[in-house]
KEMIBA-326236 format. One line per field, with one value per atom (N, C-alpha, C): y, z, x; atom name. Coordinates in steps of 0.05 Angstrom, whole numbers, plus 32768, in hexadecimal, padded with zeros to 4 digits. Atoms other than C-alpha are relative to their C-alpha. Layout:
Y <- Y|...
Z <- Z|...
X <- X|...
name <- CA|...
! end
This chain:
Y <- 7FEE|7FBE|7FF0|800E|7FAB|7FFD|8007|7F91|801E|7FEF|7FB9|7FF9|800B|7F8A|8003|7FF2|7F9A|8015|7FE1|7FE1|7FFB|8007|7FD9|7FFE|800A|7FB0|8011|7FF6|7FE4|8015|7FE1|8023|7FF4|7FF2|8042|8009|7FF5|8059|7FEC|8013|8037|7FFC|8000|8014|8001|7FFB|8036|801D|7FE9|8066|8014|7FFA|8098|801B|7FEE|80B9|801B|7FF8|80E9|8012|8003|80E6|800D|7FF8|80FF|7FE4|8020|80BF|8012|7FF6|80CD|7FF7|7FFE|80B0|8012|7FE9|80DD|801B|7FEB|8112|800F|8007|8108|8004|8008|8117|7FE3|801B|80D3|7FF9|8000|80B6|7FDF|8016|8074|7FF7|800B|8047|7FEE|801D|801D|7FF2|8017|7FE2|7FF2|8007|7FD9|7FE6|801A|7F93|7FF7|8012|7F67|7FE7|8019|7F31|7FF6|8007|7F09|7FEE|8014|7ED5|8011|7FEE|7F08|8015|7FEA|7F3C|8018|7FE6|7F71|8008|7FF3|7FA7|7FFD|7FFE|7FA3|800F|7FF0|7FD5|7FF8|8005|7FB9|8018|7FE4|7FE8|7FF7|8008|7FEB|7FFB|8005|7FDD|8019|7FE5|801A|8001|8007|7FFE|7FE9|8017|7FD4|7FE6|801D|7F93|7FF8|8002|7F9B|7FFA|7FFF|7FA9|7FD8|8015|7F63|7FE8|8012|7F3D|7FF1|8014|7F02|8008|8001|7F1B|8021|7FEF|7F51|801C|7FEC|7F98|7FFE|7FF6|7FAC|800F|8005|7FC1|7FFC|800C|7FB1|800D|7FEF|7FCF|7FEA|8018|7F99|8012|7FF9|7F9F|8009|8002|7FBC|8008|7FF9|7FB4|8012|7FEB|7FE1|801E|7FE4|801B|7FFD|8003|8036|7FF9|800A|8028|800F|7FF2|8067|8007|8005|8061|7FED|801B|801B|8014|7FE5|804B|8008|7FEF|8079|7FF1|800B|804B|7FF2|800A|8026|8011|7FF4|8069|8007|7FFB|8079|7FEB|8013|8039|7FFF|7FFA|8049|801C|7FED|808E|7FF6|7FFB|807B|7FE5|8021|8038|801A|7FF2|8078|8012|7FF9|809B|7FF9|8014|8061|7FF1|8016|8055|8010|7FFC|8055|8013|7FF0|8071|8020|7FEE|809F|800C|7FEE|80D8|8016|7FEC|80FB|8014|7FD8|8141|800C|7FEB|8175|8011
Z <- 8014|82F6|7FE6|801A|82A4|8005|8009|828F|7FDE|8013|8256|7FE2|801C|821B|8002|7FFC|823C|7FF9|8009|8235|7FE4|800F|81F7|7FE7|8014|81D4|8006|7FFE|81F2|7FFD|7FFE|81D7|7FE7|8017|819E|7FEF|8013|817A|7FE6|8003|8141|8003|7FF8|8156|7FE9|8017|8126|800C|7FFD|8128|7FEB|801B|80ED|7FFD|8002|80E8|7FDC|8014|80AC|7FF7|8002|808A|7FE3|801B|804E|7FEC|8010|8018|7FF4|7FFA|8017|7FD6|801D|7FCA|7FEB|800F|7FAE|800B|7FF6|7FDE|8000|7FFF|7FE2|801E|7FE6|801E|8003|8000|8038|8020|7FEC|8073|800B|7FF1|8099|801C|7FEC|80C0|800A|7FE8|80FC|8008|7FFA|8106|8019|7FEA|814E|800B|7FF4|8168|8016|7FEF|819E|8004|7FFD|81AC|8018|7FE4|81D9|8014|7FED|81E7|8000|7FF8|81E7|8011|7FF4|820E|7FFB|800A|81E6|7FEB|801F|81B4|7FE5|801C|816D|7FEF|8011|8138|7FE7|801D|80EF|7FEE|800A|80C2|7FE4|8013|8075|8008|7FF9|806B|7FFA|7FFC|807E|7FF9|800B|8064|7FEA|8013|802D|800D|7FEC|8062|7FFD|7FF9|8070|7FE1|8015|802C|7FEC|8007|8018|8010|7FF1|8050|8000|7FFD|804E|8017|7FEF|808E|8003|8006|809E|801D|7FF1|80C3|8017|7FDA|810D|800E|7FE9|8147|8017|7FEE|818B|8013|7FE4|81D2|8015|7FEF|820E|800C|7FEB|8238|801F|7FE6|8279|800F|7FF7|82A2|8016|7FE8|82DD|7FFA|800D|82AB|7FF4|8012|8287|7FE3|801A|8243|7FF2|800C|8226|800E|8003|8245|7FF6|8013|822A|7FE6|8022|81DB|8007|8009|81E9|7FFA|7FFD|81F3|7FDD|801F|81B0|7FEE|8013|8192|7FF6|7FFC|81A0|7FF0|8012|8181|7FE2|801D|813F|7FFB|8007|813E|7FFC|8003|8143|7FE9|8021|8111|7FE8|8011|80E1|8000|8000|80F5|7FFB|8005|80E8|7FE2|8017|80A7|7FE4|8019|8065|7FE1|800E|803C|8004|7FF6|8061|801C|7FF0|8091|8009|7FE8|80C5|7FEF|8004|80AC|8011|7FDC|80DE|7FFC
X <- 7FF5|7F4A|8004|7FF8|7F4D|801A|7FE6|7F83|8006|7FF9|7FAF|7FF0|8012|7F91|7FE5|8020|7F46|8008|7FFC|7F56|800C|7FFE|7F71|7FDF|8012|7F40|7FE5|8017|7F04|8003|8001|7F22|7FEB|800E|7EF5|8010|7FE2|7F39|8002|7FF0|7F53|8017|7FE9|7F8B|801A|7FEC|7FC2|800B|7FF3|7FF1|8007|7FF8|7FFA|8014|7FF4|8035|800F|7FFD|8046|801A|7FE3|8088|7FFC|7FF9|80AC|8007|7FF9|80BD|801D|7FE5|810E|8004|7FF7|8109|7FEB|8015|80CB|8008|8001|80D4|7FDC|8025|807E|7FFF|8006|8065|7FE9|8010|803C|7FF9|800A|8021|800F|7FF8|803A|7FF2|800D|8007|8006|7FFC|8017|7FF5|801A|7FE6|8005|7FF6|7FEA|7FEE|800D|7FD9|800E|7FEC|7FE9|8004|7FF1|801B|7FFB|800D|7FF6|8018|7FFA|8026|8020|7FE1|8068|7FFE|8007|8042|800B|7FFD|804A|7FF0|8014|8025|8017|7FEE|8040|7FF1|8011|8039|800C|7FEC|8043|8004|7FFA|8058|8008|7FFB|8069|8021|7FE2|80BD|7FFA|7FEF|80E6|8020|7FD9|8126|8000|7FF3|8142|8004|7FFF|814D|7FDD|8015|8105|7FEB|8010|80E8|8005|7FFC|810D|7FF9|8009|80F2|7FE9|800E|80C8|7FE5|8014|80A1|7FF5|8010|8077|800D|7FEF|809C|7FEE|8019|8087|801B|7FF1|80A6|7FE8|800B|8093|7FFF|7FF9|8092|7FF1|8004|808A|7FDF|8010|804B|7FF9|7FEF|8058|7FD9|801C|800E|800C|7FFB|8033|7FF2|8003|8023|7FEA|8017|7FE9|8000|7FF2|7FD5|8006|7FF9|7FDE|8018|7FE9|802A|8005|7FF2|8031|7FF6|800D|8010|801D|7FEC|8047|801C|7FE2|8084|7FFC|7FFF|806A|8006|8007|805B|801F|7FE0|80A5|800F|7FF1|80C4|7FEE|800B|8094|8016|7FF1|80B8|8022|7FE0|8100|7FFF|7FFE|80ED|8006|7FF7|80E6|8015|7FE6|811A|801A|7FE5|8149|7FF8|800D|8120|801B|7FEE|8149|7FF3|800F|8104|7FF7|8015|80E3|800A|7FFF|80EA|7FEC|801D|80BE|8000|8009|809D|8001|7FFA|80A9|7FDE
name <- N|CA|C|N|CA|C|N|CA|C|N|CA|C|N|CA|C|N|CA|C|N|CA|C|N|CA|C|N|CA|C|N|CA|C|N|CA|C|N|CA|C|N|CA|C|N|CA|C|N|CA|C|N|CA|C|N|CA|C|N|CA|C|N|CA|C|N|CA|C|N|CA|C|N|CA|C|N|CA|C|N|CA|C|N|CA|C|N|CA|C|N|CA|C|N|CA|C|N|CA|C|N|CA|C|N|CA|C|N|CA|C|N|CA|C|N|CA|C|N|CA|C|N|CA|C|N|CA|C|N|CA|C|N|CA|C|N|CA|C|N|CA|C|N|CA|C|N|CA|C|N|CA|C|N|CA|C|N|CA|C|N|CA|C|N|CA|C|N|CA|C|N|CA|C|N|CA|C|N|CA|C|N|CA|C|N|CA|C|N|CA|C|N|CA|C|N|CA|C|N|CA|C|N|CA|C|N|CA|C|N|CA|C|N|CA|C|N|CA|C|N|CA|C|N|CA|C|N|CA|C|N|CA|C|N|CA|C|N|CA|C|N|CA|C|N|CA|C|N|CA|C|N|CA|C|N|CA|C|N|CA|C|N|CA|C|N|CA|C|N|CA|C|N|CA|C|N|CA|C|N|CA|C|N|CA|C|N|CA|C|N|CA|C|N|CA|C|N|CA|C|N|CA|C|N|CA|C|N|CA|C|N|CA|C|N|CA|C|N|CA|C|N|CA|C|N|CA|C|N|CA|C|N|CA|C|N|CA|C|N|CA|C|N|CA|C|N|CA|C
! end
């Protein structure tokens, strides 16, 4: 059986997530892409992302979140659990808020 990073690296997708938010200081609607890669040696997917907060926007390094790699599960459950910690990153964002 592949592994999760085989699967992975042999979808046809690109690997991104694009969710589409309001911008809380234009009031613009806009889009927010998640660049999903993986952390080979932390075993986990990471999705970088632009800053979603004032901490972030002043930071030296580059935004993400993460979600561990669990091979028990498939990979579109490991996708969702990431896709999930991308949603609540914006939900806890200081710019930008989901579109319904």
């Amino acid at each position: 059986m592949k592994t999760i990073k085989q699967q992975f690296n042999e979808m046809n997708l690109l690997p991104v997530f694009e969710m589409e938010v309001i911008d809380k200081r234009t009031g613009e609607n806009d889009y927010i892409i998640f660049d999903i890669t993986i952390d080979e040696e932390k075993k986990e997917f990471r999705a970088e992302h632009i800053p979603l907060t004032e901490e972030q926007s002043y930071s030296k390094y580059i935004a993400f979140v993460s979600s561990e790699i669990d091979e028990d599960f498939s990979l579109d459950q490991n996708l969702a659990e990431l896709s999930e910690a991308c949603y609540y990153a914006i939900l806890e964002s200081e710019f930008y808020e989901l579109k319904n």
